[in-house]
PyMOL Python script that loads the backbone (N, CA, C, O; Angstrom):
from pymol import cmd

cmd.read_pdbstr("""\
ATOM      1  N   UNK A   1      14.532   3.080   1.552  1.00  0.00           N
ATOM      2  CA  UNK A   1      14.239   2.552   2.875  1.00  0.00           C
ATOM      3  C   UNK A   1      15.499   2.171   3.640  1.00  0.00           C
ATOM      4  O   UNK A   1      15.381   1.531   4.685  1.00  0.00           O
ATOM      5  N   UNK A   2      16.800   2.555   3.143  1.00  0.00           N
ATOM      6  CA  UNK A   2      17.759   2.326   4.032  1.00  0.00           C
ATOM      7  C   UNK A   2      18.180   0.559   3.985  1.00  0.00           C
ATOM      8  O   UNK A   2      18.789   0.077   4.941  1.00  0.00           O
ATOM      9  N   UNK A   3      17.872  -0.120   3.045  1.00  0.00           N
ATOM     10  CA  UNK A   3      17.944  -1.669   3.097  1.00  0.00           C
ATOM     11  C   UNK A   3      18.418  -1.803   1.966  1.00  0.00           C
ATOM     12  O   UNK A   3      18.623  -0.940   1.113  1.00  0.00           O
ATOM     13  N   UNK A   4      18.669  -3.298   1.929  1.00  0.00           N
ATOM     14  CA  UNK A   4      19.522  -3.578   0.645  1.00  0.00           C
ATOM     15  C   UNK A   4      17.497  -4.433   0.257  1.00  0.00           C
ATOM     16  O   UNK A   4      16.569  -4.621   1.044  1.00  0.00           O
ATOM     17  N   UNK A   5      17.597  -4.684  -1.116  1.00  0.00           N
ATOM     18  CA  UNK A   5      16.575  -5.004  -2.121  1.00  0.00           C
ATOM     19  C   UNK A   5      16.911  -6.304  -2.571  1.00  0.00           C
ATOM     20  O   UNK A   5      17.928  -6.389  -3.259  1.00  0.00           O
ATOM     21  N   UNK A   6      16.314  -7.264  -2.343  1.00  0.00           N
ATOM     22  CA  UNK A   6      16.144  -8.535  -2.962  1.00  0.00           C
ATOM     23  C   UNK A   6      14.845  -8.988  -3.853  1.00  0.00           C
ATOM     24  O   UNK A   6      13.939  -9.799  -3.665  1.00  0.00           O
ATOM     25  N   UNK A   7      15.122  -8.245  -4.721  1.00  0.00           N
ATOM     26  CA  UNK A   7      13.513  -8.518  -5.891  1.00  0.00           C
ATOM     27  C   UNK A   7      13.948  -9.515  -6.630  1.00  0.00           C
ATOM     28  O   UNK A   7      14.891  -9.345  -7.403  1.00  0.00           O
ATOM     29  N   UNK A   8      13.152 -11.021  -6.465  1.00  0.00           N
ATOM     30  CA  UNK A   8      13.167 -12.359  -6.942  1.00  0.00           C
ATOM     31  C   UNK A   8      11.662 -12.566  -7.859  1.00  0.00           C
ATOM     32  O   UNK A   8      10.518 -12.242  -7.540  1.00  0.00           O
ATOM     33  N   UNK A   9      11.906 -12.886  -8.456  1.00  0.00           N
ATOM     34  CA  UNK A   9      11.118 -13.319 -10.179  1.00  0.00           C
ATOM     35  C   UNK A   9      11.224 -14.797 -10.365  1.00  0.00           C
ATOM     36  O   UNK A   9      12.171 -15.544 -10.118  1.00  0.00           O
ATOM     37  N   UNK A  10       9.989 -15.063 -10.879  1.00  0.00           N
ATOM     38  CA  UNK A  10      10.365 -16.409 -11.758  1.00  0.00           C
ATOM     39  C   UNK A  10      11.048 -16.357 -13.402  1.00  0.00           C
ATOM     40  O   UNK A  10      11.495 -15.397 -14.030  1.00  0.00           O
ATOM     41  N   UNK A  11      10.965 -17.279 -13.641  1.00  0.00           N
ATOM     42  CA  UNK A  11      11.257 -17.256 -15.425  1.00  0.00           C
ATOM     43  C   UNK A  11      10.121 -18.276 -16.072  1.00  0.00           C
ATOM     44  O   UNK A  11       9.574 -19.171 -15.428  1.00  0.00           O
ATOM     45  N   UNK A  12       9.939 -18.057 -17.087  1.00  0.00           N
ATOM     46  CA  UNK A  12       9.149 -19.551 -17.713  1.00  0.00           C
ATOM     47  C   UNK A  12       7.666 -19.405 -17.475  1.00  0.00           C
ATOM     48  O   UNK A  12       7.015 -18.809 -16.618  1.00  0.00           O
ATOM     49  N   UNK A  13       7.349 -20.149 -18.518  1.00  0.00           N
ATOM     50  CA  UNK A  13       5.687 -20.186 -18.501  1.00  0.00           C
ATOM     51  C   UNK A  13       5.305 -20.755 -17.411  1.00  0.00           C
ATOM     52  O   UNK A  13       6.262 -21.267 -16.831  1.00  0.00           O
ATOM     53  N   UNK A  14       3.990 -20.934 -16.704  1.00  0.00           N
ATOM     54  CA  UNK A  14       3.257 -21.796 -15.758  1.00  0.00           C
ATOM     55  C   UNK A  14       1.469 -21.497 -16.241  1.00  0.00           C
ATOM     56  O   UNK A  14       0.603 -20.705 -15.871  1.00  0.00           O
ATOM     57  N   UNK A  15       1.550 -22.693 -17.322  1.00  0.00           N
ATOM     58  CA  UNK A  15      -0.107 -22.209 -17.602  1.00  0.00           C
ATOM     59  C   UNK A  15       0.073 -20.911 -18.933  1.00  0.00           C
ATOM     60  O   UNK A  15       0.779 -20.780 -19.933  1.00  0.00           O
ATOM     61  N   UNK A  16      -0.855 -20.229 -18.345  1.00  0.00           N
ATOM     62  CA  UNK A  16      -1.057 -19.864 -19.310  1.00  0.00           C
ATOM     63  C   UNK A  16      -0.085 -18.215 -18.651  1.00  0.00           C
ATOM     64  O   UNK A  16      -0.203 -17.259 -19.418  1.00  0.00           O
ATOM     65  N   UNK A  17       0.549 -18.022 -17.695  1.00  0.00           N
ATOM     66  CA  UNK A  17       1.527 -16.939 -16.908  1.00  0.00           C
ATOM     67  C   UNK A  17       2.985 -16.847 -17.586  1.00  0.00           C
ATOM     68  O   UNK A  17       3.788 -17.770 -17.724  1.00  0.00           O
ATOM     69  N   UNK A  18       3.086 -15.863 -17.871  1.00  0.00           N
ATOM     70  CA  UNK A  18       4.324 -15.973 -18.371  1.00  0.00           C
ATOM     71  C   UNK A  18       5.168 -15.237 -17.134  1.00  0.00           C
ATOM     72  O   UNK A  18       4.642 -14.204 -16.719  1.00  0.00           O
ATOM     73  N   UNK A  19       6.339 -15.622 -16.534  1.00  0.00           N
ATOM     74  CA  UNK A  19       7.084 -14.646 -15.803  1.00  0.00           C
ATOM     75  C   UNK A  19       8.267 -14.432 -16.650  1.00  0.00           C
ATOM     76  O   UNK A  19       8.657 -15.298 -17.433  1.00  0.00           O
ATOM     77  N   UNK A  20       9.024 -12.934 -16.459  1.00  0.00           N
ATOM     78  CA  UNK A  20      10.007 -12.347 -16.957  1.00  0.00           C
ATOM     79  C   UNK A  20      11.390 -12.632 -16.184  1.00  0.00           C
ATOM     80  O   UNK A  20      12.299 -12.139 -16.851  1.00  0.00           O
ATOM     81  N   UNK A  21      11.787 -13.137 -15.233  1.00  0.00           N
ATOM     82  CA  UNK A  21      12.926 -13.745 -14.663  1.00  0.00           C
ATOM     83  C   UNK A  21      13.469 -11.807 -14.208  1.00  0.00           C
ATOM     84  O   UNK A  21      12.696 -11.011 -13.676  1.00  0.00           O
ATOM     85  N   UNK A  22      14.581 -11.563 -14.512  1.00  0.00           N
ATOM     86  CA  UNK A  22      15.106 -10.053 -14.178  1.00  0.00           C
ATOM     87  C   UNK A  22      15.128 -10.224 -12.523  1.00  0.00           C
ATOM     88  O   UNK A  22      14.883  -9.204 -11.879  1.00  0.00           O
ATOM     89  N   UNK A  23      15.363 -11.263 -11.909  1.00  0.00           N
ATOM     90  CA  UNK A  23      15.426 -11.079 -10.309  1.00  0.00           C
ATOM     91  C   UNK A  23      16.644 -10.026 -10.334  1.00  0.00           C
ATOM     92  O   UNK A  23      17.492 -10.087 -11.225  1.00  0.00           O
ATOM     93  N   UNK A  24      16.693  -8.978  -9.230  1.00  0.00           N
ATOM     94  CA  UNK A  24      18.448  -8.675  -8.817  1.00  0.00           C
ATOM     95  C   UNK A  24      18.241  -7.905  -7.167  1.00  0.00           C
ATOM     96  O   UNK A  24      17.242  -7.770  -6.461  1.00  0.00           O
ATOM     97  N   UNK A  25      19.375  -7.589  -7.019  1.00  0.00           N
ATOM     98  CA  UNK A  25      19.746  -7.081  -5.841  1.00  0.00           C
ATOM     99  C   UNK A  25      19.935  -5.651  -5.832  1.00  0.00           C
ATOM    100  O   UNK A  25      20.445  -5.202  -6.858  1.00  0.00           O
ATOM    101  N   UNK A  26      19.636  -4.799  -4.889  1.00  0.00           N
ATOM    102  CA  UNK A  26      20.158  -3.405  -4.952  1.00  0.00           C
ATOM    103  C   UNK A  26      20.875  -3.449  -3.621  1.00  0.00           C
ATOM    104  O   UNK A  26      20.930  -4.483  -2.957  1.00  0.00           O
ATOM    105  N   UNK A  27      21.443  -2.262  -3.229  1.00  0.00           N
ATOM    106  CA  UNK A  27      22.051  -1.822  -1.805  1.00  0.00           C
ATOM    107  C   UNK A  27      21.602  -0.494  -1.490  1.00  0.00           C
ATOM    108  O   UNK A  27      21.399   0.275  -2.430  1.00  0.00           O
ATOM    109  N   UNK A  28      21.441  -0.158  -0.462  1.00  0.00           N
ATOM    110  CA  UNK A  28      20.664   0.695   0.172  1.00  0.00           C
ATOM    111  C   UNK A  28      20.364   2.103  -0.263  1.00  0.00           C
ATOM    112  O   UNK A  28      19.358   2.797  -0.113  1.00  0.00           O
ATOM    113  N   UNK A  29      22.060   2.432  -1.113  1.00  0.00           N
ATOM    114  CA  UNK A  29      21.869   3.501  -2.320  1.00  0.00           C
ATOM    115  C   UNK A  29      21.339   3.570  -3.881  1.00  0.00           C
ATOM    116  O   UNK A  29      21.361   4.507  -4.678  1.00  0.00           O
ATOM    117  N   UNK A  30      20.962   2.519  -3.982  1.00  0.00           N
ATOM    118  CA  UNK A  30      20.245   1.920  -5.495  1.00  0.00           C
ATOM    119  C   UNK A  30      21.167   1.391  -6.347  1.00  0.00           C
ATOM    120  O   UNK A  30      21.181   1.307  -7.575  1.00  0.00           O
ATOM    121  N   UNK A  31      22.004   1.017  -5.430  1.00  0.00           N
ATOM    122  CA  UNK A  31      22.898   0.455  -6.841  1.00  0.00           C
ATOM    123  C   UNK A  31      22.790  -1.163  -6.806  1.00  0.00           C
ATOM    124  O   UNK A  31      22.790  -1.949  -5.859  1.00  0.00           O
ATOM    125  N   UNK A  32      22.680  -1.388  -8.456  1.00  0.00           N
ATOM    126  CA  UNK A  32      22.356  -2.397  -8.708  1.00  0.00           C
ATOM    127  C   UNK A  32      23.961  -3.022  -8.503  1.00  0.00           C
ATOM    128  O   UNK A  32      25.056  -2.540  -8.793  1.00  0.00           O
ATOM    129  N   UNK A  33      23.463  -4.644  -7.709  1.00  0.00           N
ATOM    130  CA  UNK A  33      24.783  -5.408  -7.155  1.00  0.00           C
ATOM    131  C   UNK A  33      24.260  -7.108  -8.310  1.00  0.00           C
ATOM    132  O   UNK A  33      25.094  -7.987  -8.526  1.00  0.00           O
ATOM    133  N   UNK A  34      23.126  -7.168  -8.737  1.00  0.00           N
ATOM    134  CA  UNK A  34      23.064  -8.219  -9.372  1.00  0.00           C
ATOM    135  C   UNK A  34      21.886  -8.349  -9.849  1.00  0.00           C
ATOM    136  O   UNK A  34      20.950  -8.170  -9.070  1.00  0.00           O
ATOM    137  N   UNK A  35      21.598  -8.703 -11.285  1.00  0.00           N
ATOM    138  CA  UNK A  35      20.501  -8.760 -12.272  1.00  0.00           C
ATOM    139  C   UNK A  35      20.733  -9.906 -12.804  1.00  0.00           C
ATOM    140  O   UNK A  35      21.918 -10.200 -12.966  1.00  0.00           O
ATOM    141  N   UNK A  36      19.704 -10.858 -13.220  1.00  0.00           N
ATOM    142  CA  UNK A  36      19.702 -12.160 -13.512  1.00  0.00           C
ATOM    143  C   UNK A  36      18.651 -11.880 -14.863  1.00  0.00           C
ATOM    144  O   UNK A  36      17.810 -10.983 -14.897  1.00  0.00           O
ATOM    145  N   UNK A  37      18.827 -12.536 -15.587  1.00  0.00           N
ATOM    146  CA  UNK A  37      18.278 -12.530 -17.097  1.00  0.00           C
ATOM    147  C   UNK A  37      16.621 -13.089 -17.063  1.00  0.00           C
ATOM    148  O   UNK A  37      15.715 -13.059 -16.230  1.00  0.00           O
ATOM    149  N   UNK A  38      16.765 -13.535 -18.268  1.00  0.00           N
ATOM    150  CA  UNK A  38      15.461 -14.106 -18.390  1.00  0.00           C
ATOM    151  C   UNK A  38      15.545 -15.764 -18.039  1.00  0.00           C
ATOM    152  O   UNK A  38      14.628 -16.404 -17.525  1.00  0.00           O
ATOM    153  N   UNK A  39      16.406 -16.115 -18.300  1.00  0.00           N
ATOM    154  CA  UNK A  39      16.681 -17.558 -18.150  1.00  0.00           C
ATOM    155  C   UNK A  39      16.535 -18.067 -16.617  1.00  0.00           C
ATOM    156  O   UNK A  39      16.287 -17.335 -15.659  1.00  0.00           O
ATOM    157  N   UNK A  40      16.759 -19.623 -16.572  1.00  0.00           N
ATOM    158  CA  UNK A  40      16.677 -19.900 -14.539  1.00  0.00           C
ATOM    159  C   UNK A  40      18.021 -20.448 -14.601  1.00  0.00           C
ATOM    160  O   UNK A  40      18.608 -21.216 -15.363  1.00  0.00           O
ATOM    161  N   UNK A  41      18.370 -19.690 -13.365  1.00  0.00           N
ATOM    162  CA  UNK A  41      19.926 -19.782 -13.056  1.00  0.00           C
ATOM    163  C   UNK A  41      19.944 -19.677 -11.317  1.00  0.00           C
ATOM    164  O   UNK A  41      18.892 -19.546 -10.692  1.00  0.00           O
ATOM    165  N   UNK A  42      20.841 -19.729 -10.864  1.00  0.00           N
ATOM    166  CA  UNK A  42      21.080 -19.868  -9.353  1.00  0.00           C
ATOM    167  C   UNK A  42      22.511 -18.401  -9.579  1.00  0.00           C
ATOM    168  O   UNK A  42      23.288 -18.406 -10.534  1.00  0.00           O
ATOM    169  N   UNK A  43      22.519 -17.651  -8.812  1.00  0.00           N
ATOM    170  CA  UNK A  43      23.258 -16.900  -8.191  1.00  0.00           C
ATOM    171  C   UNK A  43      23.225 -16.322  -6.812  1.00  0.00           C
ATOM    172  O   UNK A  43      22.322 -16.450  -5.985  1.00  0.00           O
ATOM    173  N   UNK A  44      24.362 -15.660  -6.691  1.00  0.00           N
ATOM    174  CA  UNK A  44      24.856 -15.157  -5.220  1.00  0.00           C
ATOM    175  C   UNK A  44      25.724 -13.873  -5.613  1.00  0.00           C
ATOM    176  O   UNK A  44      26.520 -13.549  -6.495  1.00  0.00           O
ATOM    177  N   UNK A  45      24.964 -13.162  -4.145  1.00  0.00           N
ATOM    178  CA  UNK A  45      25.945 -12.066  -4.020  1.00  0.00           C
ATOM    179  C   UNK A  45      26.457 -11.342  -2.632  1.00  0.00           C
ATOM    180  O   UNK A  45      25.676 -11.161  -1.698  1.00  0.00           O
ATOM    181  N   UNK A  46      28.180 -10.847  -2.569  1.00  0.00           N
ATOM    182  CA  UNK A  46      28.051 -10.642  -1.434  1.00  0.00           C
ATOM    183  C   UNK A  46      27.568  -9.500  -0.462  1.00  0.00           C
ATOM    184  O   UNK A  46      28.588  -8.820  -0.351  1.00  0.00           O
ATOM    185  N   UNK A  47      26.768  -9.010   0.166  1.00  0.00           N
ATOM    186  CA  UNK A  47      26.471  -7.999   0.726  1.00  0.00           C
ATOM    187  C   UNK A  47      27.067  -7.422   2.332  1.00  0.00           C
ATOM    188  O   UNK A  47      27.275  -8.097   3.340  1.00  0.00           O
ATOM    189  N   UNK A  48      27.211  -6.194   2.160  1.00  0.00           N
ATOM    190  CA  UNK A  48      28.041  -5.751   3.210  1.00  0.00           C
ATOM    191  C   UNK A  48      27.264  -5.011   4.126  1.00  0.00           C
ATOM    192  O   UNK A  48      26.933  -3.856   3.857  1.00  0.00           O
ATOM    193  N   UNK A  49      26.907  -5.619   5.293  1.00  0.00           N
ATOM    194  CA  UNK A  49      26.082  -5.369   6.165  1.00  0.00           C
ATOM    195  C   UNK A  49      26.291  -3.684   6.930  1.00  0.00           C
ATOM    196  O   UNK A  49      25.441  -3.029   7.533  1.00  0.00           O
ATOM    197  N   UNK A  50      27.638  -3.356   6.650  1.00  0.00           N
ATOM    198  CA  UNK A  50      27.877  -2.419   7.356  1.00  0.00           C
ATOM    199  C   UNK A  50      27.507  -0.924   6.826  1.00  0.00           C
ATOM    200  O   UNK A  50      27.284   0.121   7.438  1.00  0.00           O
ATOM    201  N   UNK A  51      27.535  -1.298   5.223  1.00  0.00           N
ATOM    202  CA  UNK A  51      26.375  -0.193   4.371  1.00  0.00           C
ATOM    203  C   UNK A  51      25.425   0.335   4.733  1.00  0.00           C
ATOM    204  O   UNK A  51      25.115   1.431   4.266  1.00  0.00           O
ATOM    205  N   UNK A  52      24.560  -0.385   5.821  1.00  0.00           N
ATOM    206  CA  UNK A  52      23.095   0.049   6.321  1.00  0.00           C
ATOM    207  C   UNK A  52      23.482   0.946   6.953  1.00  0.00           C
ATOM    208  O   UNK A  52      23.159   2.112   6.727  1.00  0.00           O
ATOM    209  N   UNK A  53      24.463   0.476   8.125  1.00  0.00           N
ATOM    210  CA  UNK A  53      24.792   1.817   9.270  1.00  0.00           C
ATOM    211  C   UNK A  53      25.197   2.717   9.111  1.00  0.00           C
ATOM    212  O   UNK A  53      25.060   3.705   9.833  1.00  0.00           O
ATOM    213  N   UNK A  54      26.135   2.592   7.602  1.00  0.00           N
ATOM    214  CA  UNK A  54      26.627   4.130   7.478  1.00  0.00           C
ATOM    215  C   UNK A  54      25.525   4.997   6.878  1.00  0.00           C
ATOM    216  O   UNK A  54      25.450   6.176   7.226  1.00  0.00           O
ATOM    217  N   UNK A  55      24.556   4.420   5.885  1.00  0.00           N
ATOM    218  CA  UNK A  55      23.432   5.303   5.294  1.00  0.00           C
ATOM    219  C   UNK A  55      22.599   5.820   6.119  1.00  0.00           C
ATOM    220  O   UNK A  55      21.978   6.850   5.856  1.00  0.00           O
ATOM    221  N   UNK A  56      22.445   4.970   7.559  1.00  0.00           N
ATOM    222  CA  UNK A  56      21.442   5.583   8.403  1.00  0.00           C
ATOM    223  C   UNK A  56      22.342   6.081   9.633  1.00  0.00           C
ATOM    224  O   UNK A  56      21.849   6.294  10.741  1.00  0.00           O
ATOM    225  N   UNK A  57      23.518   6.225   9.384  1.00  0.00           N
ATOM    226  CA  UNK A  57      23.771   7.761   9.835  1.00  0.00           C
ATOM    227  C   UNK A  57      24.421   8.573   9.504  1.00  0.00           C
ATOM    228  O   UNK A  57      25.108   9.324  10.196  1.00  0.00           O
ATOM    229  N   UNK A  58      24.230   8.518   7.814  1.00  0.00           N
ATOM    230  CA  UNK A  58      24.203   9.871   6.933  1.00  0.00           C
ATOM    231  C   UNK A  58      22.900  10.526   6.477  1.00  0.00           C
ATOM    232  O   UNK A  58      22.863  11.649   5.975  1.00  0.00           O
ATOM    233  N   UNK A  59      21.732   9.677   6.707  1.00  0.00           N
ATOM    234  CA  UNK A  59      20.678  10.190   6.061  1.00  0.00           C
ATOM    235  C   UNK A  59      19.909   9.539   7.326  1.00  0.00           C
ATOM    236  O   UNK A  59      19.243   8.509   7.227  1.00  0.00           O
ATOM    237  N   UNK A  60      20.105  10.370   8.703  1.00  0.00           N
ATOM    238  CA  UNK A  60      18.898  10.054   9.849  1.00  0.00           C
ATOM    239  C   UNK A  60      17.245  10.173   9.814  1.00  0.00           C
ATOM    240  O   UNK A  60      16.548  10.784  10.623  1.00  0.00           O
ATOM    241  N   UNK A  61      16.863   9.510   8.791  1.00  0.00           N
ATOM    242  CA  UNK A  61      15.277   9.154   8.824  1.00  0.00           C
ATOM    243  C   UNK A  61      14.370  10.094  10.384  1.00  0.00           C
ATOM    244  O   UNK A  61      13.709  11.132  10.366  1.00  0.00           O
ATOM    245  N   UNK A  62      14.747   9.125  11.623  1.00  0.00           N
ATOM    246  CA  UNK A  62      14.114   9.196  13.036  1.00  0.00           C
ATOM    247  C   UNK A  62      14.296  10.735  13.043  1.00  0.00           C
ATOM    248  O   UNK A  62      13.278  11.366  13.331  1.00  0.00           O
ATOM    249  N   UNK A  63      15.412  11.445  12.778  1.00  0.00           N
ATOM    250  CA  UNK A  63      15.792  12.555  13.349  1.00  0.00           C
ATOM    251  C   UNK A  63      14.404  14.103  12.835  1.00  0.00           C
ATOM    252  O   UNK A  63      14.086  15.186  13.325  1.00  0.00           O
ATOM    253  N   UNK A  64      13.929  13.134  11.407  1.00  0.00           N
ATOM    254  CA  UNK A  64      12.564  14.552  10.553  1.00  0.00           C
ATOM    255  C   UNK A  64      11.007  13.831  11.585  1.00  0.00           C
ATOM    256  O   UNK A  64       9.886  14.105  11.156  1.00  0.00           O
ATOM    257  N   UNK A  65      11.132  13.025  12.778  1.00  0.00           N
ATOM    258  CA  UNK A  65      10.001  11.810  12.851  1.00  0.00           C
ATOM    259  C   UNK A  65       9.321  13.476  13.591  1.00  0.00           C
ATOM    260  O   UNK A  65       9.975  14.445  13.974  1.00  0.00           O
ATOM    261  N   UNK A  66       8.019  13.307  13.577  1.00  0.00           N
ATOM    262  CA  UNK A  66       7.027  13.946  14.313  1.00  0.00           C
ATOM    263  C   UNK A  66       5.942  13.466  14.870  1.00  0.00           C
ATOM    264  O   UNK A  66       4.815  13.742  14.458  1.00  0.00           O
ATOM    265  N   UNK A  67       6.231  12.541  16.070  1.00  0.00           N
ATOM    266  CA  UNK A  67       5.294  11.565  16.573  1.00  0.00           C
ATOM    267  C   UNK A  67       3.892  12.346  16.576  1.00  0.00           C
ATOM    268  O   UNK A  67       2.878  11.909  16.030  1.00  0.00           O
ATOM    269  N   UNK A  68       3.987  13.691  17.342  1.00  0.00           N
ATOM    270  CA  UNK A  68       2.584  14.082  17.690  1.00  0.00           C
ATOM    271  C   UNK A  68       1.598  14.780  16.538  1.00  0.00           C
ATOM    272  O   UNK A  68       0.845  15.749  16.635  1.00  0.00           O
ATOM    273  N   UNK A  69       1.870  13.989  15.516  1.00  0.00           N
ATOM    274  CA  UNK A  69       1.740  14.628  14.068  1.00  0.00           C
ATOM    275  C   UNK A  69       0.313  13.121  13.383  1.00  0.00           C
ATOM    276  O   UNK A  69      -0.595  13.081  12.552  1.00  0.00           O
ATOM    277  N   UNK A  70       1.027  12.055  14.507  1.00  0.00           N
ATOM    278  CA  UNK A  70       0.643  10.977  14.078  1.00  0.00           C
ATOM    279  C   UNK A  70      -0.414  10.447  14.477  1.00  0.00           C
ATOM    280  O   UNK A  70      -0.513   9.272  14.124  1.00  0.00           O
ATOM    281  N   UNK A  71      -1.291  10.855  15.101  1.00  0.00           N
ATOM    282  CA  UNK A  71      -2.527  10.607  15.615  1.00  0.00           C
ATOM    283  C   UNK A  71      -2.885   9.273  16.028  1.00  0.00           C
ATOM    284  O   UNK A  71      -4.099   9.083  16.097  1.00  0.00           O
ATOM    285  N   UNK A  72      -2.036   8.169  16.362  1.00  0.00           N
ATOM    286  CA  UNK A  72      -2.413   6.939  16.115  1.00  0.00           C
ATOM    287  C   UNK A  72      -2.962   6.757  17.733  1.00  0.00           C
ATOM    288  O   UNK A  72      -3.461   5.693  18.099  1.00  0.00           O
TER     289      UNK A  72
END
""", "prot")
cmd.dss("prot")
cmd.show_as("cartoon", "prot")
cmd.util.cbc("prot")
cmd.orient("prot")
């Protein structure tokens, strides 16, 4: 989707739920920028905003669009 990925998880039981923690970050090409364990921890990472613009205009999405395709 051209975005960077912020998939956040819990860790730890609640009840009878277990969550798996594994929060991390991707960037717009799938690369993983940060994976967090099973444990609860606080992290940060820095992301470079300017990544988006170059992916979306190396890989122009709008440019395959076929509005009249779309019946809406």
């Amino acid at each position: 989707n051209q975005l960077f990925v912020c998939a956040v998880n819990g860790c730890g039981t609640v009840g009878r739920v277990q969550s798996t923690g594994h929060s991390a970050v991707y960037d717009p090409w799938g690369t993983n920028l940060l994976e967090m364990n099973t444990n609860e921890g606080l992290s940060s990472v820095d992301i470079d905003l300017t990544v988006v613009k170059d992916i979306r205009n190396k890989i122009n999405i709008f440019r395959d669009r076929k509005p009249e395709l779309y019946n809406l």
